[in-house]
C-alpha positions as CSV (number, residue, x, y, z in Angstrom):
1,X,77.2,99.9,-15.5
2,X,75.7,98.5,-12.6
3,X,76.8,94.6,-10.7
4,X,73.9,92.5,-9.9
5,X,74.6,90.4,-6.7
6,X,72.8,87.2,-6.7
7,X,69.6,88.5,-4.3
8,X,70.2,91.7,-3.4
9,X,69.7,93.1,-7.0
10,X,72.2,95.7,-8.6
11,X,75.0,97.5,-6.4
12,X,75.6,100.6,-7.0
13,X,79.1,102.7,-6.1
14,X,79.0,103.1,-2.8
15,X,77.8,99.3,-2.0
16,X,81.3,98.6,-3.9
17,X,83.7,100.7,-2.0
18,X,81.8,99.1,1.3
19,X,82.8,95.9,0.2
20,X,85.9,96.5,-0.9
21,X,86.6,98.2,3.1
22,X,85.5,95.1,4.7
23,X,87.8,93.3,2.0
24,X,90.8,95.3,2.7
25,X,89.7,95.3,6.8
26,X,89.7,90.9,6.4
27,X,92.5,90.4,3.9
28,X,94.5,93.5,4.2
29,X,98.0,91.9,6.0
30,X,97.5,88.8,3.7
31,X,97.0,91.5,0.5
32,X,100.5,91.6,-0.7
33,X,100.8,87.6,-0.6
34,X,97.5,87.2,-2.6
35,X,99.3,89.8,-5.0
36,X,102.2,87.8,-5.2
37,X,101.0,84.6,-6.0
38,X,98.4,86.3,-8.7
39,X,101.1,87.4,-10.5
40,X,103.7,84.0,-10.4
41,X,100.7,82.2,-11.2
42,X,100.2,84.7,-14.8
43,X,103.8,84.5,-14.9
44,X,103.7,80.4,-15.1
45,X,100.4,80.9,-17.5
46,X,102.7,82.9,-20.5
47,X,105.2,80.7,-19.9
48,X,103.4,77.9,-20.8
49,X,101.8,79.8,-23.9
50,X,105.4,80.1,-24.7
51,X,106.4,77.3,-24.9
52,X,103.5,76.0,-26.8
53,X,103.8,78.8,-29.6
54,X,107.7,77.3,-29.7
55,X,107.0,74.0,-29.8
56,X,104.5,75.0,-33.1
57,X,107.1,77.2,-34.7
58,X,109.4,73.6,-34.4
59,X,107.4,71.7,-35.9
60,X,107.9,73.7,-39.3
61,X,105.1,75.4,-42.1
62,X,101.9,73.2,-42.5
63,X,102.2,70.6,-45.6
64,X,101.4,71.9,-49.0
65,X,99.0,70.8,-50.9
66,X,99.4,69.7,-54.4
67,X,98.4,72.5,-57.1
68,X,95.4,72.5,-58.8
69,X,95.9,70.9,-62.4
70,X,92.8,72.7,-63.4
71,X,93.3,76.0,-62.2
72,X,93.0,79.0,-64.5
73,X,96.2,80.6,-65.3
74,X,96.8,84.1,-65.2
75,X,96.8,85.8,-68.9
76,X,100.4,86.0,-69.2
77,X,101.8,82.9,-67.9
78,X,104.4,80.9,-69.6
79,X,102.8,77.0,-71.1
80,X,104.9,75.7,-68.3
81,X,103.8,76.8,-65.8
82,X,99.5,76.4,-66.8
83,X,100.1,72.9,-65.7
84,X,99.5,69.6,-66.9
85,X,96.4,70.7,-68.6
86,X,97.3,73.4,-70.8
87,X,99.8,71.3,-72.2
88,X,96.9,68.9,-73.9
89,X,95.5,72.0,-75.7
90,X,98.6,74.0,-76.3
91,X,99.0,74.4,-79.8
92,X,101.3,73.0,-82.0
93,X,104.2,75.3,-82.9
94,X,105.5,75.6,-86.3
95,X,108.5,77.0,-87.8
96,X,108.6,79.3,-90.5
97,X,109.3,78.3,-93.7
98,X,112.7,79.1,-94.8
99,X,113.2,81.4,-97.8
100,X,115.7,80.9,-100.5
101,X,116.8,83.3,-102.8
């Protein structure tokens, strides 16, 4: 994988550590402090996520929506439970005649 620096064209390895020396040679007593405030600043950053993904988990389970009156039941489903449909077309039930001896 090879950088490509605006004019220049792609840097290779060695242009890299280069770079990086002058870097360290420029910033290297303020290092530590840039460091530092790199990782309060990520610190603050998942704090704030945290508190977002709390605030959501207060505010409860998304509304339900109402059930489908004309959903399909599954095969073995009680009459009740087919909805307000399947009671129009249930069939009637009858009782047995009784016998007498």
């Amino acid at each position: 994988m090879s950088a490509t620096l605006a004019f220049l064209g792609p840097i290779g390895w060695q242009e890299m550590f280069i770079l990086a020396l002058i870097g360290l040679l420029l910033f290297g007593k303020r290092l530590p402090e840039v460091g530092r405030n790199l990782g309060k600043g990520i610190v603050e950053f998942k704090k704030g996520l945290q508190g977002i993904e709390d605030e959501v988990r207060q505010a409860g389970p998304p509304a339900k929506t109402p059930e489908n009156p004309y959903q399909i039941p599954p095969p073995n489903a009680p009459a009740a439970a087919q909805g307000p449909a399947a009671e129009k077309t249930a069939a009637p039930t009858q009782t047995p005649p009784s016998v007498h001896h």
